[in-house]
VEXDO-899157 format. One record per atom (N, C-alpha, C): residue in one letter; atom name; chain; x, y, z; residue number from 1. Coordinates in steps of 0.1 Angstrom, whole numbers, always signed. Example, Ala and Ser with C-alpha at 12.3 -4.5 7.8 and 13.67 -1.06 7.14 Angstrom:
<r "A", "N", "A", <+132, -57, +78>, 1> <r "A", "CA", "A", <+123, -45, +78>, 1> <r "A", "C", "A", <+132, -33, +78>, 1> <r "S", "N", "A", <+128, -22, +71>, 2> <r "S", "CA", "A", <+137, -11, +71>, 2> <r "S", "C", "A", <+129, +0, +79>, 2> 
END
This chain:
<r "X", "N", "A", <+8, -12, +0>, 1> <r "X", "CA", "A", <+0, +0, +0>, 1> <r "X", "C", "A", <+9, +13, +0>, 1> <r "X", "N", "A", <+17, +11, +6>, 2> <r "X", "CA", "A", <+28, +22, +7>, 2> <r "X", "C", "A", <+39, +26, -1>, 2> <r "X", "N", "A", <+41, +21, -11>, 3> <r "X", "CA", "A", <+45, +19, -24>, 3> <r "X", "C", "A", <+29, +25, -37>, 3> <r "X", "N", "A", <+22, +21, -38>, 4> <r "X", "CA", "A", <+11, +27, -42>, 4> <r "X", "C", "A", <+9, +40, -38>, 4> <r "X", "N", "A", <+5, +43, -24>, 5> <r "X", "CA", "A", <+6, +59, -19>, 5> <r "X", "C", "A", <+17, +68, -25>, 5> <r "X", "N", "A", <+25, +59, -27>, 6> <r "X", "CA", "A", <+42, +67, -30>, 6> <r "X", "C", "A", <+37, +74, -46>, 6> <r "X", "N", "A", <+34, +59, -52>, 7> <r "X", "CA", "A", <+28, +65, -73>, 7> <r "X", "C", "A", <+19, +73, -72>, 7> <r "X", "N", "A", <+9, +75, -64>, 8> <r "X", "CA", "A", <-3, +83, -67>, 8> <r "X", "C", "A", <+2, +96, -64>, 8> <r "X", "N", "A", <+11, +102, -50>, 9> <r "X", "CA", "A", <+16, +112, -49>, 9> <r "X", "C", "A", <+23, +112, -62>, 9> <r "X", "N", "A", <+35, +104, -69>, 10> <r "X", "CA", "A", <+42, +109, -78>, 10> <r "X", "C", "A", <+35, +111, -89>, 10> <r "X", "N", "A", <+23, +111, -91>, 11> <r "X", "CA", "A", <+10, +114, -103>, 11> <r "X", "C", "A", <+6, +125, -101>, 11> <r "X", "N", "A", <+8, +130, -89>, 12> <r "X", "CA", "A", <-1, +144, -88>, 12> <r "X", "C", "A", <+7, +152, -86>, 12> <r "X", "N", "A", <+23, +147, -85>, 13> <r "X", "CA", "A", <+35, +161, -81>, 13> <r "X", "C", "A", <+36, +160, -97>, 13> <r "X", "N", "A", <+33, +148, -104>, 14> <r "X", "CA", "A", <+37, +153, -121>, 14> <r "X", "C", "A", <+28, +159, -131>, 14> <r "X", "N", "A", <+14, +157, -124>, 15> <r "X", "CA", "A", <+5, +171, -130>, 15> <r "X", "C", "A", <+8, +182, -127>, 15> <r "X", "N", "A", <+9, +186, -112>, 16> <r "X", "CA", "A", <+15, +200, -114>, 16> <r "X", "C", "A", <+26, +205, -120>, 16> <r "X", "N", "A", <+38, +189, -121>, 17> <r "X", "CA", "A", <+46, +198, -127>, 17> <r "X", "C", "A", <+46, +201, -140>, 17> <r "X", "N", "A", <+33, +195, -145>, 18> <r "X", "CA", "A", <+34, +195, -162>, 18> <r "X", "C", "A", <+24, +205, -164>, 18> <r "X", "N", "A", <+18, +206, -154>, 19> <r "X", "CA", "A", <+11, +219, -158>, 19> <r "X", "C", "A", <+15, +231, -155>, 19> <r "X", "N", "A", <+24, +232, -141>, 20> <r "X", "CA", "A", <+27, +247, -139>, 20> <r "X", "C", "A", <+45, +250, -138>, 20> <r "X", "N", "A", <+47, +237, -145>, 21> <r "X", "CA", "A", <+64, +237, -138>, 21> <r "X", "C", "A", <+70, +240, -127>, 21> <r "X", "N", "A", <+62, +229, -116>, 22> <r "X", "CA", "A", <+66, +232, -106>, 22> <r "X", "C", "A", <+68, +218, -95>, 22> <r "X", "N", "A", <+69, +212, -88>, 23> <r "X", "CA", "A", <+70, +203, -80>, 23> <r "X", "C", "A", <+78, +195, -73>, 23> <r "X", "N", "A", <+87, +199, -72>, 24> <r "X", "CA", "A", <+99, +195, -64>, 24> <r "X", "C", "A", <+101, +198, -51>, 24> <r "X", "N", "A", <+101, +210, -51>, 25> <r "X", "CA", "A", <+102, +221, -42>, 25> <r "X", "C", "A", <+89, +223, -36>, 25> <r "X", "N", "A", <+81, +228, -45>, 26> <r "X", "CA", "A", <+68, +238, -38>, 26> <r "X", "C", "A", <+66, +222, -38>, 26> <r "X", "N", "A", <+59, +214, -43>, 27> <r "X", "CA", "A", <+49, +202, -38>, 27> <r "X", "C", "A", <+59, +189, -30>, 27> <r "X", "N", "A", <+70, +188, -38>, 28> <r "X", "CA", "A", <+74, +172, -37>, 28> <r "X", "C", "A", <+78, +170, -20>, 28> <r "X", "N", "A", <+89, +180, -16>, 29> <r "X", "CA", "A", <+95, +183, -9>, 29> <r "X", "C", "A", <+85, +181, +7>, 29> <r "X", "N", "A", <+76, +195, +6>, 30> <r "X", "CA", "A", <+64, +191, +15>, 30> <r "X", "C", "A", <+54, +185, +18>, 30> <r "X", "N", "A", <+55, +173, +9>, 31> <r "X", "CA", "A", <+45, +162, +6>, 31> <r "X", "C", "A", <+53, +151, +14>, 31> <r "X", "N", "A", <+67, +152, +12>, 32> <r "X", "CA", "A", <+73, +141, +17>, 32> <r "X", "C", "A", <+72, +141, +27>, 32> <r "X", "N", "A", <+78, +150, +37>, 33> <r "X", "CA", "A", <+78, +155, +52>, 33> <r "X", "C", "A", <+65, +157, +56>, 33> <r "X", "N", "A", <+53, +158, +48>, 34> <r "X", "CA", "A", <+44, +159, +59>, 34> <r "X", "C", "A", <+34, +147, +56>, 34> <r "X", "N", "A", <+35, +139, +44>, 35> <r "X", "CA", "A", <+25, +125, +38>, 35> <r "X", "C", "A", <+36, +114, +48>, 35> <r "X", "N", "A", <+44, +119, +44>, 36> <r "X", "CA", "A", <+54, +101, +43>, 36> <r "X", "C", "A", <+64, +99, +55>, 36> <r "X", "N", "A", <+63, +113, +64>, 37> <r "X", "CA", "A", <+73, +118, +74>, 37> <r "X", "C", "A", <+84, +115, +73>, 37> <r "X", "N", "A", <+94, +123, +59>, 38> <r "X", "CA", "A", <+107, +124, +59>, 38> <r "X", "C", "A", <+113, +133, +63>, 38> <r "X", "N", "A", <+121, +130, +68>, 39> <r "X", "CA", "A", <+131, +149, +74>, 39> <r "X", "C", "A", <+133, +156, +63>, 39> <r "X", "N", "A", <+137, +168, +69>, 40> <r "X", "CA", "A", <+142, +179, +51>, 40> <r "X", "C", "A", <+149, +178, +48>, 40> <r "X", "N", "A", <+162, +171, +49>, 41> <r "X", "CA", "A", <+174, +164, +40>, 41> <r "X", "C", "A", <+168, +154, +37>, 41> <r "X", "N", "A", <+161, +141, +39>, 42> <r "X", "CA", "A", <+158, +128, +31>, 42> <r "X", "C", "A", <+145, +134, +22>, 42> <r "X", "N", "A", <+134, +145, +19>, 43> <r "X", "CA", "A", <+129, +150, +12>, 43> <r "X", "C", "A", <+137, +156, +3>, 43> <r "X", "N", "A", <+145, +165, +5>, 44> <r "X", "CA", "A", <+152, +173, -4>, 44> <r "X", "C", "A", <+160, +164, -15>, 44> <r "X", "N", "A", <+170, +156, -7>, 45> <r "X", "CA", "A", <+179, +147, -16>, 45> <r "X", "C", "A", <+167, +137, -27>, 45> <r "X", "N", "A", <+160, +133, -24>, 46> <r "X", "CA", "A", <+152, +119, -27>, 46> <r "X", "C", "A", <+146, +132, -40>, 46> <r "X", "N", "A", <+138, +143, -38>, 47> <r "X", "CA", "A", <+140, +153, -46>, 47> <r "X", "C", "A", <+145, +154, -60>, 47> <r "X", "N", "A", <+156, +155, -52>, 48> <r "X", "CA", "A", <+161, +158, -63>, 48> <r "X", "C", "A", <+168, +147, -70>, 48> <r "X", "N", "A", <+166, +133, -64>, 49> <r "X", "CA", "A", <+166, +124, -72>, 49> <r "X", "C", "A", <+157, +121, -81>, 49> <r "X", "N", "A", <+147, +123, -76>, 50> <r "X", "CA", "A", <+130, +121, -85>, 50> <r "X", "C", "A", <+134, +133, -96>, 50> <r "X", "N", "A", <+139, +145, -99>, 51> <r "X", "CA", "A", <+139, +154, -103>, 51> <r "X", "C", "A", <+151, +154, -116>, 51> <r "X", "N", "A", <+159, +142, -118>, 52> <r "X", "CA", "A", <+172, +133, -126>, 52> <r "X", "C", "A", <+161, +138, -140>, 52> <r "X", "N", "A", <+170, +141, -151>, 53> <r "X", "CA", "A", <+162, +139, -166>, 53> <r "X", "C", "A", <+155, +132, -172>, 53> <r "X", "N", "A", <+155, +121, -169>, 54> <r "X", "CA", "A", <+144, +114, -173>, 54> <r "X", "C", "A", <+131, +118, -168>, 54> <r "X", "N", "A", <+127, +123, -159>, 55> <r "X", "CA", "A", <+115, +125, -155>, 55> <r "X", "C", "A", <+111, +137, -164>, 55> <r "X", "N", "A", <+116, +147, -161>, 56> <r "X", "CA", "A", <+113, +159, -168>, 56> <r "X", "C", "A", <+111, +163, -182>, 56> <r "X", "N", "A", <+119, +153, -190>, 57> <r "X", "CA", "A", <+124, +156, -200>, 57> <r "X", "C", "A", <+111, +154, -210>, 57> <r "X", "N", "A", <+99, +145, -208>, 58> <r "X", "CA", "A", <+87, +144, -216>, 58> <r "X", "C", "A", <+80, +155, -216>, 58> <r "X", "N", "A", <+78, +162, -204>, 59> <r "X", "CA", "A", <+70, +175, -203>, 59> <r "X", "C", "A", <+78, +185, -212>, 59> <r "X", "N", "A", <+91, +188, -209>, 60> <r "X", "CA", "A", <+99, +197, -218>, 60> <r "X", "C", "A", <+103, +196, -229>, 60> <r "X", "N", "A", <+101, +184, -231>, 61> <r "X", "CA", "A", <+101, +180, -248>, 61> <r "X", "C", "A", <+86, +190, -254>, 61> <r "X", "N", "A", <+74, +189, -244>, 62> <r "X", "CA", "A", <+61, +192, -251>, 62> <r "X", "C", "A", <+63, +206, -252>, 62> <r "X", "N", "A", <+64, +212, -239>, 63> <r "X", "CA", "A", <+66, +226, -241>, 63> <r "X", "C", "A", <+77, +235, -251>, 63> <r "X", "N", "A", <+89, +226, -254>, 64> <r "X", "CA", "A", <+99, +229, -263>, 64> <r "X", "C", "A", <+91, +226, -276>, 64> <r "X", "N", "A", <+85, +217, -281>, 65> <r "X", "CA", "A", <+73, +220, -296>, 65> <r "X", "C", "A", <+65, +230, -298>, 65> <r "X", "N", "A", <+61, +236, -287>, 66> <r "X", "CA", "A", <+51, +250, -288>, 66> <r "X", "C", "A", <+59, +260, -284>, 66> <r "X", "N", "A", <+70, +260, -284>, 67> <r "X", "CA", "A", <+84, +269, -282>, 67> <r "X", "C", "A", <+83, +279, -273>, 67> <r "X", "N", "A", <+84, +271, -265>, 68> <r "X", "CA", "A", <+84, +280, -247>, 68> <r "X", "C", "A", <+99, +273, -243>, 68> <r "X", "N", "A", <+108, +271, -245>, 69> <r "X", "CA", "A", <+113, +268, -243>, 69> <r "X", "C", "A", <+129, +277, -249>, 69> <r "X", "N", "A", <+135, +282, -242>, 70> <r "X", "CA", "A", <+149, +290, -250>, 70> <r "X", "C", "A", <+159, +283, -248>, 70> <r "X", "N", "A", <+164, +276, -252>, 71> <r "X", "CA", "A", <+175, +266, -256>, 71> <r "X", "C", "A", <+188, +270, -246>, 71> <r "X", "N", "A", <+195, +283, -253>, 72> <r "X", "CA", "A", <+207, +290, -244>, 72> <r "X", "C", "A", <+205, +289, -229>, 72> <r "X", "N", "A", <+193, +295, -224>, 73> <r "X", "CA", "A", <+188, +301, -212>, 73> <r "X", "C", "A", <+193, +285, -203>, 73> <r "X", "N", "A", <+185, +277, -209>, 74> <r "X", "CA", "A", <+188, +266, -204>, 74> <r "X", "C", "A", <+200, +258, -198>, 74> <r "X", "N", "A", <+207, +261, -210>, 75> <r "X", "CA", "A", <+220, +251, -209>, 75> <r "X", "C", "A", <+229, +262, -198>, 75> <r "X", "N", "A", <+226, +274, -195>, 76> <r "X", "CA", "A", <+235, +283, -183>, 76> <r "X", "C", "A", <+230, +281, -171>, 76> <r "X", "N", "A", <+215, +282, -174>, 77> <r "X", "CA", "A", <+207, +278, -157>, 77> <r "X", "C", "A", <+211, +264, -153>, 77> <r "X", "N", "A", <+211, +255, -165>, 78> <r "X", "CA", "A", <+211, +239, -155>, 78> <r "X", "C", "A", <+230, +233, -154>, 78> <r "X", "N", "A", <+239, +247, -158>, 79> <r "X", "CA", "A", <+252, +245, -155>, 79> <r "X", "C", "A", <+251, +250, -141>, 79> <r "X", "N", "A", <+249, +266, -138>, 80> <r "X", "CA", "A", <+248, +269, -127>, 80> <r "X", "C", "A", <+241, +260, -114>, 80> <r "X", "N", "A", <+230, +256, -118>, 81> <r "X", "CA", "A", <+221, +249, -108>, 81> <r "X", "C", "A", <+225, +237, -107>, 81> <r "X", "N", "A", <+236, +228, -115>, 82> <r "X", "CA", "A", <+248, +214, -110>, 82> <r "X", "C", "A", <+257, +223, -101>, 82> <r "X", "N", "A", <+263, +234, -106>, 83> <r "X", "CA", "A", <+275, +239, -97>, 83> <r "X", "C", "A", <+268, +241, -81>, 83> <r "X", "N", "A", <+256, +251, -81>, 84> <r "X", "CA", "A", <+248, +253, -69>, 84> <r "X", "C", "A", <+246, +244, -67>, 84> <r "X", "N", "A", <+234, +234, -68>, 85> <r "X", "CA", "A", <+233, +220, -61>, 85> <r "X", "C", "A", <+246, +218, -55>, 85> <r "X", "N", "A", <+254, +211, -61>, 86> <r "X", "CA", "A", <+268, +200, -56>, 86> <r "X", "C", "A", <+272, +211, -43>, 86> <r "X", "N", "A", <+272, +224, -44>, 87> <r "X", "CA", "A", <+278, +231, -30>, 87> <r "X", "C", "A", <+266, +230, -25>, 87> <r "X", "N", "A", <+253, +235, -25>, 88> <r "X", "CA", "A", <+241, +230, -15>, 88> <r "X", "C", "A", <+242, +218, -4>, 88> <r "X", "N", "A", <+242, +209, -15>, 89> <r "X", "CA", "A", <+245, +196, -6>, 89> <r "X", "C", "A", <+255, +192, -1>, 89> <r "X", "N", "A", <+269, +200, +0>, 90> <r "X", "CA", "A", <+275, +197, +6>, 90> <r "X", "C", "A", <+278, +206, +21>, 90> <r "X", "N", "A", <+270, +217, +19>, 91> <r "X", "CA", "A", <+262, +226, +28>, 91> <r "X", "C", "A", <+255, +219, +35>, 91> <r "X", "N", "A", <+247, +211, +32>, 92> <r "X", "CA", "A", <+233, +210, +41>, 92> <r "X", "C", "A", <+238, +200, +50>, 92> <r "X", "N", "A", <+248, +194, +52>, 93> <r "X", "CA", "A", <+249, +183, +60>, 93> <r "X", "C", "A", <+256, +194, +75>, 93> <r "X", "N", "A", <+260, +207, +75>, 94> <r "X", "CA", "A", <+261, +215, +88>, 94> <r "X", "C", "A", <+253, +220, +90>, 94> <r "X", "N", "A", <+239, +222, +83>, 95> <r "X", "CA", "A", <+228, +235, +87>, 95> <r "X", "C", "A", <+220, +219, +93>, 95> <r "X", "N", "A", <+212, +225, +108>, 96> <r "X", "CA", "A", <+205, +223, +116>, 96> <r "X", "C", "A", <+192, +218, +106>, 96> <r "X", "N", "A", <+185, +209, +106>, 97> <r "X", "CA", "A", <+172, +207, +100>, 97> <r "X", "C", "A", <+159, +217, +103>, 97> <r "X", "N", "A", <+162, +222, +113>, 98> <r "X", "CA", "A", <+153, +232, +120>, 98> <r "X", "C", "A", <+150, +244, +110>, 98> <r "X", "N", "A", <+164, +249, +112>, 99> <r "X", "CA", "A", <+172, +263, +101>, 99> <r "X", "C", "A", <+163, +259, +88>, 99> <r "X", "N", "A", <+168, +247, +78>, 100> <r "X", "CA", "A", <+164, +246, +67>, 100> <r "X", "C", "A", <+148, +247, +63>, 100> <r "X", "N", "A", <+140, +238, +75>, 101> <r "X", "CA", "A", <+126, +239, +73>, 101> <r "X", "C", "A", <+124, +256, +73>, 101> <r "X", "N", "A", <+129, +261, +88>, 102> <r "X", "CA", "A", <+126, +274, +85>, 102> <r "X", "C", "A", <+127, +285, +72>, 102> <r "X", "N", "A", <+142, +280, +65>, 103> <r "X", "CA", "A", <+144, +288, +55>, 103> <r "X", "C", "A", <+133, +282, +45>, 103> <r "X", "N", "A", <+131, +270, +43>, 104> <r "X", "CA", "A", <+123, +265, +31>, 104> <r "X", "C", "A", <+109, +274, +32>, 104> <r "X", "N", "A", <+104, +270, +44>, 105> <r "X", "CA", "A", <+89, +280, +46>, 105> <r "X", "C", "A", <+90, +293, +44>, 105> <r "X", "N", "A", <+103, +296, +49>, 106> <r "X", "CA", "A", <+97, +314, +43>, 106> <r "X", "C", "A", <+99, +317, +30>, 106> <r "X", "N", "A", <+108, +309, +22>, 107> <r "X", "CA", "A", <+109, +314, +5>, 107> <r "X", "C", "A", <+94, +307, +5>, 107> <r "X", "N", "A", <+88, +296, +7>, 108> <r "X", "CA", "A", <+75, +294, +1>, 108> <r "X", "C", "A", <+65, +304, +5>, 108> <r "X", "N", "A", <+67, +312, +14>, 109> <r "X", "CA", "A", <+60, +322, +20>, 109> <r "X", "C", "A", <+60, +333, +11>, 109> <r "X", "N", "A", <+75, +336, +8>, 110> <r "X", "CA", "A", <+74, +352, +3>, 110> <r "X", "C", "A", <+68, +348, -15>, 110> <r "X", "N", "A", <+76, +335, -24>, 111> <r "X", "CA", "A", <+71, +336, -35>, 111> <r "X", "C", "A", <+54, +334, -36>, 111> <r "X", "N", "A", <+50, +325, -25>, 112> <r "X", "CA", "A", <+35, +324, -25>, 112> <r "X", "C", "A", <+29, +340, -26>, 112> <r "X", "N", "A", <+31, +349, -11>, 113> <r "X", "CA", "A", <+23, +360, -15>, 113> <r "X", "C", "A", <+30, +372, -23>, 113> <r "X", "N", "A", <+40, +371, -30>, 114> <r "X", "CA", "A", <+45, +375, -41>, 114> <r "X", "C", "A", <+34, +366, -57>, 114> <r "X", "N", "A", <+32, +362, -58>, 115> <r "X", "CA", "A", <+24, +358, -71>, 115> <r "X", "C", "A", <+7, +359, -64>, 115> <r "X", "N", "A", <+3, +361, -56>, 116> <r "X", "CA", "A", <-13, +359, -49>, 116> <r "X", "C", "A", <-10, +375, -50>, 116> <r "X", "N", "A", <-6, +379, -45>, 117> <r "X", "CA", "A", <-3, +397, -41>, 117> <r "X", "C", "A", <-3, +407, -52>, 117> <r "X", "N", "A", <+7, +400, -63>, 118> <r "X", "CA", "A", <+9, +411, -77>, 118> <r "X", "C", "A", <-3, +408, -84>, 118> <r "X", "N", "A", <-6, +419, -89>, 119> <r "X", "CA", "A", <-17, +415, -97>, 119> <r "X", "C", "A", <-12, +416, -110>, 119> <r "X", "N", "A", <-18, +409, -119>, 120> <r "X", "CA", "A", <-14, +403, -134>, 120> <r "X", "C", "A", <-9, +414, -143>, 120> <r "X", "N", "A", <+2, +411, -152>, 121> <r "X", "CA", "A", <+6, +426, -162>, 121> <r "X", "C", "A", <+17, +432, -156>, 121> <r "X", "N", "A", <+17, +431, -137>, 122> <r "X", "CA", "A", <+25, +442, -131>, 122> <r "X", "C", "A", <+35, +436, -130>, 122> <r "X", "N", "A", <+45, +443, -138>, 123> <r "X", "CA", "A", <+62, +439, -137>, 123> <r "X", "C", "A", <+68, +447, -124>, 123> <r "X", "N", "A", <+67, +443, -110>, 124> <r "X", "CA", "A", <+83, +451, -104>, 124> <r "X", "C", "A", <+96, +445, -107>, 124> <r "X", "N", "A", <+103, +454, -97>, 125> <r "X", "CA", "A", <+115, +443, -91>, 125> <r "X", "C", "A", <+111, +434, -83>, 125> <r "X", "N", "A", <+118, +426, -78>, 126> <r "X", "CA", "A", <+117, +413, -69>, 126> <r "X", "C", "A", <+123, +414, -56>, 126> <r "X", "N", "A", <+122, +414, -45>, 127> <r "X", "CA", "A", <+134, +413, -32>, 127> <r "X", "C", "A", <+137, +400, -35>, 127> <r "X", "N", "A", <+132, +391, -37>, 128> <r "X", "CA", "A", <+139, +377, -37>, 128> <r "X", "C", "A", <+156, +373, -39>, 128> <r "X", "N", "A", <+163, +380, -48>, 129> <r "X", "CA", "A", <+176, +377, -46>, 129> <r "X", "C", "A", <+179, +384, -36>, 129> <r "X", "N", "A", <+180, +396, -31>, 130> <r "X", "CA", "A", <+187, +400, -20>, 130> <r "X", "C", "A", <+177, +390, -7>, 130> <r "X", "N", "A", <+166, +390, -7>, 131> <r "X", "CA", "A", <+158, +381, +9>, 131> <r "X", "C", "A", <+170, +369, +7>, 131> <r "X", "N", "A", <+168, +361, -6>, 132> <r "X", "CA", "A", <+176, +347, -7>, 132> <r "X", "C", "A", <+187, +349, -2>, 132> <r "X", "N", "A", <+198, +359, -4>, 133> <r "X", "CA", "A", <+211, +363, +1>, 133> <r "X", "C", "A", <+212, +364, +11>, 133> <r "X", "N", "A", <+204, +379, +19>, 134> <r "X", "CA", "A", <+207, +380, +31>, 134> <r "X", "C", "A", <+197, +361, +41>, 134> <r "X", "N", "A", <+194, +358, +38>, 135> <r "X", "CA", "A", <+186, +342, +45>, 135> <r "X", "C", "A", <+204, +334, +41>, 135> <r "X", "N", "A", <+206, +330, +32>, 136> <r "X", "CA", "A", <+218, +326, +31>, 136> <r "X", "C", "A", <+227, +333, +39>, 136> <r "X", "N", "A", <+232, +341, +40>, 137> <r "X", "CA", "A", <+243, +349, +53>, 137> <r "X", "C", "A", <+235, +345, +59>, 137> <r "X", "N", "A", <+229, +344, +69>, 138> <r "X", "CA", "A", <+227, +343, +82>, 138> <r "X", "C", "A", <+224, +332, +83>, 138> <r "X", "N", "A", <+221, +320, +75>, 139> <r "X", "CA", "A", <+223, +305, +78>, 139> <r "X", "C", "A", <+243, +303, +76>, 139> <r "X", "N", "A", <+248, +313, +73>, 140> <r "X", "CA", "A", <+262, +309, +69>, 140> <r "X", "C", "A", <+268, +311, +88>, 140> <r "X", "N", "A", <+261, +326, +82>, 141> <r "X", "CA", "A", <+268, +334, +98>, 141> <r "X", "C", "A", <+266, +321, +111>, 141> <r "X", "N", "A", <+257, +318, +114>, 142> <r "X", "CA", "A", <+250, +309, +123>, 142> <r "X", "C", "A", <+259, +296, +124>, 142> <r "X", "N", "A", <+261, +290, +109>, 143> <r "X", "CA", "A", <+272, +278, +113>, 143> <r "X", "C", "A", <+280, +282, +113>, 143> <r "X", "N", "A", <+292, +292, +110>, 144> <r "X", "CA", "A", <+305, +298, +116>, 144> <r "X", "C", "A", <+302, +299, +133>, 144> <r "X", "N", "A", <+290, +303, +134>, 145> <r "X", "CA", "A", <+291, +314, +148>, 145> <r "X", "C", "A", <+290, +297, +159>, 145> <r "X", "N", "A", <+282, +289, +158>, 146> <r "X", "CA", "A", <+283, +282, +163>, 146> <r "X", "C", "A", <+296, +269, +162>, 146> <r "X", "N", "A", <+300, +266, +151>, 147> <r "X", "CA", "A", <+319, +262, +152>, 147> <r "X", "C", "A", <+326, +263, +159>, 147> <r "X", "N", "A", <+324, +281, +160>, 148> <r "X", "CA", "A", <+333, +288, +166>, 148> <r "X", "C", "A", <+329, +287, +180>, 148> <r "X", "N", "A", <+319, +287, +190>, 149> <r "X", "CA", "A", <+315, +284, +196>, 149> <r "X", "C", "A", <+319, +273, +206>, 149> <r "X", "N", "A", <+317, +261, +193>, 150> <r "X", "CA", "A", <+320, +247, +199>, 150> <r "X", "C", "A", <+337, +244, +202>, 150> <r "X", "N", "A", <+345, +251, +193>, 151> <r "X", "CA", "A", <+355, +253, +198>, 151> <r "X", "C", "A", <+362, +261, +207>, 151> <r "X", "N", "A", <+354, +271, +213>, 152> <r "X", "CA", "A", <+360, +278, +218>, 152> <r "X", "C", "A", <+353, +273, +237>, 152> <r "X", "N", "A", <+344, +265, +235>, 153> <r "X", "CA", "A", <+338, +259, +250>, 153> <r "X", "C", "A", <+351, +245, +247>, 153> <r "X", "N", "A", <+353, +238, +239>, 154> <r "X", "CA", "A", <+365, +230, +241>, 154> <r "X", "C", "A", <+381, +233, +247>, 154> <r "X", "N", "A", <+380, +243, +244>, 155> <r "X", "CA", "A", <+391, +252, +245>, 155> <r "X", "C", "A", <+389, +255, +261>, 155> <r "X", "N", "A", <+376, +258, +268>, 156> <r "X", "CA", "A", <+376, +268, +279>, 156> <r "X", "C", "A", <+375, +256, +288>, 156> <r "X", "N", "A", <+372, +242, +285>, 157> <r "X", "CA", "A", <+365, +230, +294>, 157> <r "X", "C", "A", <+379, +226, +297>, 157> <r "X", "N", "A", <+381, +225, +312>, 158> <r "X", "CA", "A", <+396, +223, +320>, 158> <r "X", "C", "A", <+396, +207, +315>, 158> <r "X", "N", "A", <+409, +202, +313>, 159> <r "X", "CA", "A", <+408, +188, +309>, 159> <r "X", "C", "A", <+413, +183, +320>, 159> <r "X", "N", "A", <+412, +166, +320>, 160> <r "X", "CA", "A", <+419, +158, +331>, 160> <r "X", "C", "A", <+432, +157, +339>, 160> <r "X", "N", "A", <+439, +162, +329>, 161> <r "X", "CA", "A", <+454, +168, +327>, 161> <r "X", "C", "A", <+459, +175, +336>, 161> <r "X", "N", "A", <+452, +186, +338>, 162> <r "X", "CA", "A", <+453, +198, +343>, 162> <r "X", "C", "A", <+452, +200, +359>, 162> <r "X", "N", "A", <+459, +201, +365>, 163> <r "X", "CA", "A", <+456, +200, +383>, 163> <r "X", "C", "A", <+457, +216, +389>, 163> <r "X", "N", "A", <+449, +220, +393>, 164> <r "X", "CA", "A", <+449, +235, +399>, 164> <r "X", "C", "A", <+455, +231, +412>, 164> <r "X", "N", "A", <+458, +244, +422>, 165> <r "X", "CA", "A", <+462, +245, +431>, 165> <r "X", "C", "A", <+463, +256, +443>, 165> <r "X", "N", "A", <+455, +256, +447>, 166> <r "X", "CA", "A", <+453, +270, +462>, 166> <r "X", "C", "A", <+464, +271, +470>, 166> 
END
């Protein structure tokens, strides 16, 4: 049965994603953690396994026929987004699972009432790269600050070694 529950979720993360190019993230991610109770590293990774070319590649083949699709654009976004991924994940194994849920909810937060909020036609600017940036520093700052921390209570913890004397 659990294996079945698993296909039907993956039938409804692949309508959305064939309909709105979306699913990994916005659906897959929080489907896993809250249907199937994975933590946010065994959602995210598993992710972005389900997320490998073969899966994608039939929807994008459709949308590249009716030519929504820009060829160049492509091949720079999915170089950058190998180089980002591979440091991601080798980031995420010092950020706290806590941190991450938190950062994940609030980018789902701000692009949610960022698209419910703009009303259609209206081009701004975006805060999202600088919010993404400054949220990154301060998940950066945070695992430096605590390193530094854990080293410096090792540093201050008297060892066995050591004999005082009045």
């Amino acid at each position: 049965m659990y294996f079945f529950q698993l296909f039907l979720f993956g039938c409804a993360i692949g309508v959305m994603s064939g309909l709105m190019g979306i699913g990994g993230g916005i659906a897959l991610v929080p489907g896993l953690m809250m249907l199937f109770h994975f933590t946010q590293q065994q959602a995210q990774g598993t992710s972005l396994a389900v997320l490998i070319p073969p899966i994608g590649i039939f929807a994008a083949l459709v949308y590249y026929q009716n030519g929504f699709v820009k060829l160049p654009v492509v091949g720079w976004i999915a170089l950058g987004f190998a180089i980002g991924a591979f440091l991601g994940a080798k980031l995420v194994v010092h950020i706290p699972a806590a941190a991450l849920q938190v950062a994940f909810g609030l980018v789902l937060l701000y692009v949610g009432f960022e698209f419910a909020m703009t009303p259609l036609g209206l081009r701004r600017a975006s805060a999202l790269p600088a919010g993404a940036a400054a949220l990154g520093a301060a998940m950066v700052a945070r695992f430096v600050r605590r390193k530094r921390d854990r080293s410096r209570a090792a540093l201050a913890k008297p060892s066995d070694e050591l004999e005082y004397h009045i």
